[in-house]
C-alpha positions as CSV (number, residue, x, y, z in Angstrom):
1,X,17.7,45.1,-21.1
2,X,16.4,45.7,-17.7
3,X,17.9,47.9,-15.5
4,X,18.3,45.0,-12.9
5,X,19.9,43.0,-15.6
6,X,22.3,45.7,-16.9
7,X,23.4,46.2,-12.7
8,X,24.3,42.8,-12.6
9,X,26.6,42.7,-15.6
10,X,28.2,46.1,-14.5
11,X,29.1,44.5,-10.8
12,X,29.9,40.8,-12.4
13,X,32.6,43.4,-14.4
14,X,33.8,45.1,-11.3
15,X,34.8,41.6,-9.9
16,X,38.4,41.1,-10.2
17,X,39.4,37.2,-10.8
18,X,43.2,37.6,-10.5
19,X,44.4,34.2,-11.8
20,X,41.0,34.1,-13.3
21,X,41.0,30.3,-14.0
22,X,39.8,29.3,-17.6
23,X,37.1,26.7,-15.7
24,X,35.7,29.7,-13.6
25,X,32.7,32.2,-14.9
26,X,32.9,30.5,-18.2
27,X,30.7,32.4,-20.6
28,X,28.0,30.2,-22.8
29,X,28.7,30.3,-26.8
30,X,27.4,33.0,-28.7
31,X,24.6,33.3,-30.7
32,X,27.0,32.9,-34.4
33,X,28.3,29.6,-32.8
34,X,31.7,30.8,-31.6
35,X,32.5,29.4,-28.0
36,X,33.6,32.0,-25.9
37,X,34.0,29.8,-23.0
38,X,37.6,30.0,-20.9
39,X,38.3,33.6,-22.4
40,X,38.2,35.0,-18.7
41,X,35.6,36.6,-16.9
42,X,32.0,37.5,-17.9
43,X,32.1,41.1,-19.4
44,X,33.9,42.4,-22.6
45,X,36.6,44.5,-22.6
46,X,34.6,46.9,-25.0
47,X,31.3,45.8,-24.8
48,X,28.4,48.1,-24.9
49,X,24.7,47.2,-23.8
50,X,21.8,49.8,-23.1
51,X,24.3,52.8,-23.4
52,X,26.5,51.6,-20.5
53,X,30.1,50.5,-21.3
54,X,30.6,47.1,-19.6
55,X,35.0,46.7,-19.0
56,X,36.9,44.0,-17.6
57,X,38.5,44.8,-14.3
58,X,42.3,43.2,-14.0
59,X,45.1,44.4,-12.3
60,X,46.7,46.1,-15.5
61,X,43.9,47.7,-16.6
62,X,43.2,49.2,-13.2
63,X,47.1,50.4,-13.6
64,X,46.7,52.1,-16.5
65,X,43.7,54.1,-15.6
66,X,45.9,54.9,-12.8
67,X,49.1,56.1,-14.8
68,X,47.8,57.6,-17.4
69,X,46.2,60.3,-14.9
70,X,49.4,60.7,-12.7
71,X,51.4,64.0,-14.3
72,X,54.7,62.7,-13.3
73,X,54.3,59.2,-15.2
74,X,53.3,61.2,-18.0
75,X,56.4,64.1,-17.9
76,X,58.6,60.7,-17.0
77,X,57.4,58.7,-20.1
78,X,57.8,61.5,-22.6
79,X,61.6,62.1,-21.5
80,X,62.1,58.5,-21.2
81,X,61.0,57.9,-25.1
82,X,63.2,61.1,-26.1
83,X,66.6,59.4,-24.7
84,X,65.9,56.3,-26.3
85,X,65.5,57.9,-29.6
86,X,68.5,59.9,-28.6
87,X,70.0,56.6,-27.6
88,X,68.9,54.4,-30.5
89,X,69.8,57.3,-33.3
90,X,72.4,59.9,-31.8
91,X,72.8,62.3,-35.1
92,X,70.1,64.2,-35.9
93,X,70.3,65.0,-32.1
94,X,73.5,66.5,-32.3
95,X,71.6,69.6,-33.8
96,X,69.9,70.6,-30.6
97,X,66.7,72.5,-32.8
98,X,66.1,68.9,-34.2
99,X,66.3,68.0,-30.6
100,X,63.7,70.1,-29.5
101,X,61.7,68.8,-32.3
102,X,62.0,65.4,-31.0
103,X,61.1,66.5,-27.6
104,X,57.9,68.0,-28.9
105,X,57.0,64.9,-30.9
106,X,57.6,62.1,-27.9
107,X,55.3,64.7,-25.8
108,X,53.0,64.6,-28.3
109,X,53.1,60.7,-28.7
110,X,52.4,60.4,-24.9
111,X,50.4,62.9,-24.5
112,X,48.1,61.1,-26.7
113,X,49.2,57.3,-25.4
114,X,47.1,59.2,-22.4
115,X,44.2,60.5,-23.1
116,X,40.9,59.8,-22.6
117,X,40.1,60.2,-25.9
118,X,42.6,57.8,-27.3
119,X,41.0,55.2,-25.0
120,X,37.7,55.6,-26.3
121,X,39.2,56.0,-29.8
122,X,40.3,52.8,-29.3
123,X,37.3,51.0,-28.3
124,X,35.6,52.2,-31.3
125,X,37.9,51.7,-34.2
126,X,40.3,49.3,-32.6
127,X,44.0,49.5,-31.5
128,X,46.0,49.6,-34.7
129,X,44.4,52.7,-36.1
130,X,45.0,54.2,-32.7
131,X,48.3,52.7,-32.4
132,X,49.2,54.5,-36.0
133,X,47.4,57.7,-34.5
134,X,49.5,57.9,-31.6
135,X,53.1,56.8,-33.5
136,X,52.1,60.1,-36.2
137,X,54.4,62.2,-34.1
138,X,57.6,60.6,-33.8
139,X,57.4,58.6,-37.1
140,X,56.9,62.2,-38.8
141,X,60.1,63.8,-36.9
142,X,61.9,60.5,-37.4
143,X,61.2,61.0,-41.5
144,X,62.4,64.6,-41.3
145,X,65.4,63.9,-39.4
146,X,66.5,61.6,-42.3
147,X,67.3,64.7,-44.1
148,X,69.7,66.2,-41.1
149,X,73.0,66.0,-41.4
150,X,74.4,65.3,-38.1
151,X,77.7,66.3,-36.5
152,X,80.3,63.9,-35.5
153,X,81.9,63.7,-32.0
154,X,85.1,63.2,-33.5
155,X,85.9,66.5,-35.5
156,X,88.7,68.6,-33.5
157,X,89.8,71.6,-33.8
158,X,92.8,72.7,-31.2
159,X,92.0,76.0,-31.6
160,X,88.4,76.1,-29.9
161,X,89.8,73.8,-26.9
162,X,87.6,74.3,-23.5
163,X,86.1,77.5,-24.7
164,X,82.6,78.4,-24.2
165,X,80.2,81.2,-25.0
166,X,76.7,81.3,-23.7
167,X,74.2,81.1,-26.1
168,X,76.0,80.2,-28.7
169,X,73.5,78.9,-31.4
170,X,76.0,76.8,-33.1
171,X,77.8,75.4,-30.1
172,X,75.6,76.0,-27.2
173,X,78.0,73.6,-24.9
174,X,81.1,74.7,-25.8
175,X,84.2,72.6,-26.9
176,X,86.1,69.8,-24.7
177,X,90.0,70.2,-24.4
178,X,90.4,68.7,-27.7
179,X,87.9,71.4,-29.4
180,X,85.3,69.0,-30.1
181,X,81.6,69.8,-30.0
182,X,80.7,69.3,-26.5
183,X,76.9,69.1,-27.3
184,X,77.5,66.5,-29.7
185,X,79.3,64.5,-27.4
186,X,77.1,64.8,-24.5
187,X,74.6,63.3,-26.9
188,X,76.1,60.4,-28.2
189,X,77.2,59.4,-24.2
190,X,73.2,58.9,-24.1
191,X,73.6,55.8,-26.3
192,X,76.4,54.1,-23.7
193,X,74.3,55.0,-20.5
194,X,70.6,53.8,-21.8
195,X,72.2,50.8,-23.5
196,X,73.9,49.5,-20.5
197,X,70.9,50.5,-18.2
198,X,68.7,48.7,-20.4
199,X,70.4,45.7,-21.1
200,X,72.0,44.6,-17.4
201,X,68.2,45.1,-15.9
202,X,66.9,43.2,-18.9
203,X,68.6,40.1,-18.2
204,X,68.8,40.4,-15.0
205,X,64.9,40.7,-15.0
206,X,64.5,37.1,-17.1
207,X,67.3,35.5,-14.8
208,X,65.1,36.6,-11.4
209,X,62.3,35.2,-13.2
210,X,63.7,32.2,-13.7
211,X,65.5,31.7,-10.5
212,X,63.3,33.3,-8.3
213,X,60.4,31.7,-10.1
214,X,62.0,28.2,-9.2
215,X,62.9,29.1,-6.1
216,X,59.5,30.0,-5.0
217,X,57.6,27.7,-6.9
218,X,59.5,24.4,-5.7
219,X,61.0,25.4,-2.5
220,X,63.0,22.5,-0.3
221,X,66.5,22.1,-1.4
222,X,66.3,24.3,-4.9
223,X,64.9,26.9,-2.7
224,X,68.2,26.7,-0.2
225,X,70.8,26.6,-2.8
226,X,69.6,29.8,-4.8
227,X,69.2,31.5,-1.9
228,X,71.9,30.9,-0.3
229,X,73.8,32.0,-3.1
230,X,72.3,34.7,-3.5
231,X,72.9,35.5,-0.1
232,X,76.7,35.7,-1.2
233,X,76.3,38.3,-3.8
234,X,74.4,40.3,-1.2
235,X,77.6,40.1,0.5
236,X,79.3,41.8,-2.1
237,X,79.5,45.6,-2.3
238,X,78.6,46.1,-5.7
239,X,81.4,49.3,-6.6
240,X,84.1,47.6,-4.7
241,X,83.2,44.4,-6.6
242,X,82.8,45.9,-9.8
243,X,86.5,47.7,-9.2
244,X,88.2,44.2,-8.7
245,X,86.6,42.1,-11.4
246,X,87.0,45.3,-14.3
247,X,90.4,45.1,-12.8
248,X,91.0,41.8,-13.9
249,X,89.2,42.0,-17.4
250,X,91.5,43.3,-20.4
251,X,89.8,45.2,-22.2
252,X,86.2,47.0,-20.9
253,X,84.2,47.2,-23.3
254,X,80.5,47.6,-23.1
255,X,79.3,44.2,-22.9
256,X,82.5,43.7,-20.7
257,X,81.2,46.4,-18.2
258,X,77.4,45.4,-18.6
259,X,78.2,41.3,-18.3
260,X,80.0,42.7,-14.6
261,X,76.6,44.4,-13.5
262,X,74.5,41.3,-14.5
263,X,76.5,39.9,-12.4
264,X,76.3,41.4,-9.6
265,X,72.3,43.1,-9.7
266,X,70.1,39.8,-10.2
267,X,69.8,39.0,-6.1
268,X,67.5,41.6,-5.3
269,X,65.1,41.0,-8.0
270,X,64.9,37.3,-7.6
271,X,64.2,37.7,-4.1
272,X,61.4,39.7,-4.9
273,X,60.2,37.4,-7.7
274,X,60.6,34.3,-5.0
275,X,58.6,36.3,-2.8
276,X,55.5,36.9,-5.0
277,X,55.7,33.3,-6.1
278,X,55.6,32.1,-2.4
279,X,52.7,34.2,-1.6
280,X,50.6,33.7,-5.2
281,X,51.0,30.0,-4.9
282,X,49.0,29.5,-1.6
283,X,45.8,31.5,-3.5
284,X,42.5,30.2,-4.2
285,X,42.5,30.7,-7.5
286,X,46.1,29.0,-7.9
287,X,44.5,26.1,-5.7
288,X,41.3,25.8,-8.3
289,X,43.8,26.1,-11.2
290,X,45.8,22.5,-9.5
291,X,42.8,20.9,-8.8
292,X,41.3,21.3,-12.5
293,X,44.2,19.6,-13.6
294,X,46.7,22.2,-14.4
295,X,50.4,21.1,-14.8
296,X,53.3,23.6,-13.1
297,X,54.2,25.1,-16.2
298,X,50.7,26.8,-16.8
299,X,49.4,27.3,-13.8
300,X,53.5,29.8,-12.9
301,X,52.9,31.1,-16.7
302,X,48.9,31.8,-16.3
303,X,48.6,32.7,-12.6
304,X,51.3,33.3,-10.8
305,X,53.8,35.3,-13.0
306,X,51.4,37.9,-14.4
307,X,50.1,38.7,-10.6
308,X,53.2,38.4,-9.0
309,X,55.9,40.7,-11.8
310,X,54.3,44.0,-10.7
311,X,57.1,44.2,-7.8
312,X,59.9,43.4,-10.1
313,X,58.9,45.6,-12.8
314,X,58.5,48.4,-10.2
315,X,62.5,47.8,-8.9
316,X,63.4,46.8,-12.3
317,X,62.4,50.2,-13.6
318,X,64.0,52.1,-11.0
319,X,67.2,49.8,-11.3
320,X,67.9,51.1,-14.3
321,X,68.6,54.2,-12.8
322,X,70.8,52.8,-10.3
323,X,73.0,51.0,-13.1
324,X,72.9,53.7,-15.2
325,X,74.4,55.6,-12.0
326,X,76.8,52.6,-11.6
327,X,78.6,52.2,-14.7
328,X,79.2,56.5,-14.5
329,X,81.0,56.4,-10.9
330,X,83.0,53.0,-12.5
331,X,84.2,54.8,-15.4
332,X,84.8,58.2,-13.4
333,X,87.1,56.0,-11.3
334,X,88.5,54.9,-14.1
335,X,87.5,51.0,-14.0
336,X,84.6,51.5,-16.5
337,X,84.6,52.2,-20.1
338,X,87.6,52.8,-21.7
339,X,88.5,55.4,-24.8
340,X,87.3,55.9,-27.2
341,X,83.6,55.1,-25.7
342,X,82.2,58.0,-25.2
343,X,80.4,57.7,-21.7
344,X,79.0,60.4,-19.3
345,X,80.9,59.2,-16.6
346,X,84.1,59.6,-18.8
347,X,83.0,62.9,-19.6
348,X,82.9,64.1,-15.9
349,X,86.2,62.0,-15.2
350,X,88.1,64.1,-18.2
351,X,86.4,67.4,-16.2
352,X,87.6,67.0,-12.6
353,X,90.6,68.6,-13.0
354,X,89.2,71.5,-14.9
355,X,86.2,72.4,-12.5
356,X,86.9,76.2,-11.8
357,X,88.7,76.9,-14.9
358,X,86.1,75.3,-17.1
359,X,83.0,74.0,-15.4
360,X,80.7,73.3,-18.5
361,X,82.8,70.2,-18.9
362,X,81.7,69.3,-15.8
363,X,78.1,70.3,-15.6
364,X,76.3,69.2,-18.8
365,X,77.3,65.6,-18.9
366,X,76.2,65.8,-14.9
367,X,72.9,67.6,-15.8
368,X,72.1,65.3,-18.7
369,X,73.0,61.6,-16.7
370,X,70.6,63.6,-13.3
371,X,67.8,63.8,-15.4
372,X,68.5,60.1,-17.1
373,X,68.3,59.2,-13.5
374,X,65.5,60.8,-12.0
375,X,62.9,59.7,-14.5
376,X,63.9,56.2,-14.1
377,X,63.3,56.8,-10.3
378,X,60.2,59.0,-10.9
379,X,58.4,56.1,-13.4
380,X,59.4,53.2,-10.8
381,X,57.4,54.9,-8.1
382,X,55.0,55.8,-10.6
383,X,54.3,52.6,-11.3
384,X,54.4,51.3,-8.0
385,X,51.9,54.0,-6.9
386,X,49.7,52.4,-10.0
387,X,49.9,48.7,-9.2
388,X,49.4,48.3,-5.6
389,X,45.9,49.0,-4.7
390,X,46.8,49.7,-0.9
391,X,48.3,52.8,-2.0
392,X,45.0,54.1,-4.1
């Protein structure tokens, strides 16, 4: 190949084709017969001609290379995977040198999610020998913790109520007024917090798509109504609302508390999801895509959703802070979850009236629901930094 030739297939690469129509740079079959043709743009994602690797540019990819460089996506991701694994399987984390086992194998499971050398790993042998690569860390811990017995945050003893020692090996939180272990406790509140954090931005993720999808898409009169209505939950301060409609429910519950937040956190993302849809459908390649012939469906599924999500995902992930946030200051007031859920925010409720007399109660649960917090936050502007080229 000539080195004319191999320039032009390195710049036709660089060229990003955000909706990249099937129709458009269309590729001619291969020599074996297979047609390649409406796979997206010219170059391979892994191709390699005349020692010169030849990748597809997309806004993703472009994202990643961006992420995997940034230090504080990386310190953000590796605490994020340790308090879902705390979250998902609470016991062998209630033996805190377990815990710091687990913590060294989700740092090493990012750490090589990240590297360079994983990404050219991964061009050579391919992404399920990298992906089993990568997993060695955590599915190794996960196999040893099967053989930890964990404790239970329900064993009481009277005698060891509120006391603490520090550096206690054994008990290295202390006891809660009923003498249960307060490390243990603190860990299985992780389960309550990620759970609800998770699951009200989740929906409330698919319902702005949805919504704010139509919305966008159609405009007129569907446009009007969901907007409008919208408008009304804006209205709505979301802890004084939250305080009158757990007020009326019986019994709160998880899924009583998290069906509350759905309802009142969807607004902001669909009005960021109508948002991208009303500026992605007036582009050129959106524009090709309608006049090829493609019906709504494909052309909000193809081109508009996957160039227009980056915003939501960006608030969705710092949302889940902000819910996570929410459903402690509802239970501390006493709205939230009820006993015997074992929540963070109930945790510091129980504590407010012990603060000078026995301040652990107070500060660990606190400490441990911050830092739930602030790498939510910390990956959300991560990730905005990542996806919006203005800001590289």
């Amino acid at each position: 190949m000539t080195d004319e030739r191999r320039d032009e297939k390195i710049l036709s690469a660089a060229v990003r084709q955000d909706g990249r129509p099937d129709e458009v740079f269309q590729e001619a079959p291969t020599p074996g017969g297979k047609d390649t043709r409406g796979e997206g743009a010219v170059a391979a994602t892994a191709a390699i001609e005349g020692g010169v690797a030849v990748y597809e540019a997309s806004l993703w990819g472009d994202a990643w290379r961006e992420l995997r460089k940034n230090p504080l996506f990386v310190i953000s991701s590796i605490f994020l995977v340790y308090f879902i694994l705390m979250a998902a399987w609470p016991p062998p984390f209630s033996r805190w040198p377990v815990a710091l086992a687990g913590l060294g194998a989700c740092a090493a499971t990012v750490l090589l999610v990240t590297s360079r050398w994983m990404s050219a790993f991964t061009r050579r042998r391919g992404r399920l020998l990298a992906a089993a690569i990568c997993l060695a860390p955590v599915i190794v811990f996960l196999l040893y913790a099967t053989t930890v017995e964990g404790q239970s945050p329900k064993d009481a003893d009277l005698a060891n109520s509120v006391q603490f020692e520090w550096g206690s090996f054994d008990h290295p939180f202390g006891f809660d007024i009923q003498g249960r272990d307060y490390y243990t406790r603190v860990v299985y509140g992780a389960r309550v917090s990620v759970v609800i954090g998770l699951l009200v931005v989740g929906v409330d993720v698919v319902i702005a798509i949805i919504l704010g999808g139509f919305a966008g898409f159609y405009a007129g009169k569907s446009d009007a109504v969901i907007s409008r209505t919208a408008d009304i939950f804006f209205a709505l301060p979301v802890t004084l609302a939250g305080i009158v409609f757990l007020n009326v429910v019986g019994e709160r519950g998880l899924l009583q508390v998290s069906a509350v937040l759905i309802f009142l956190g969807w607004p902001t993302l669909m009005r960021l999801m109508r948002s991208s849809v009303l500026s992605g459908k007036e582009s050129d390649y959106v524009q090709a895509a309608r006049a090829l012939g493609a019906n709504d469906l494909r052309i909000m599924r193809v081109h508009i959703l996957p160039n227009g999500i980056a915003p939501v995902i960006v608030y969705a992930t710092i949302s889940v802070g902000i819910i996570i946030s929410a459903e402690a200051a509802l239970s501390f007031l006493g709205v939230g979850l009820q006993l015997p859920a074992i929540s963070w925010g109930l945790m510091i409720s129980d504590a407010q009236n012990r603060i000078t007399t026995s301040p652990h109660l107070l500060a660990f649960p606190a400490l441990y629901l911050s830092i739930v917090v602030l790498v939510f936050i910390i990956l959300g502007d991560a990730l905005r930094d990542a996806l919006d080229p203005r800001l590289r």
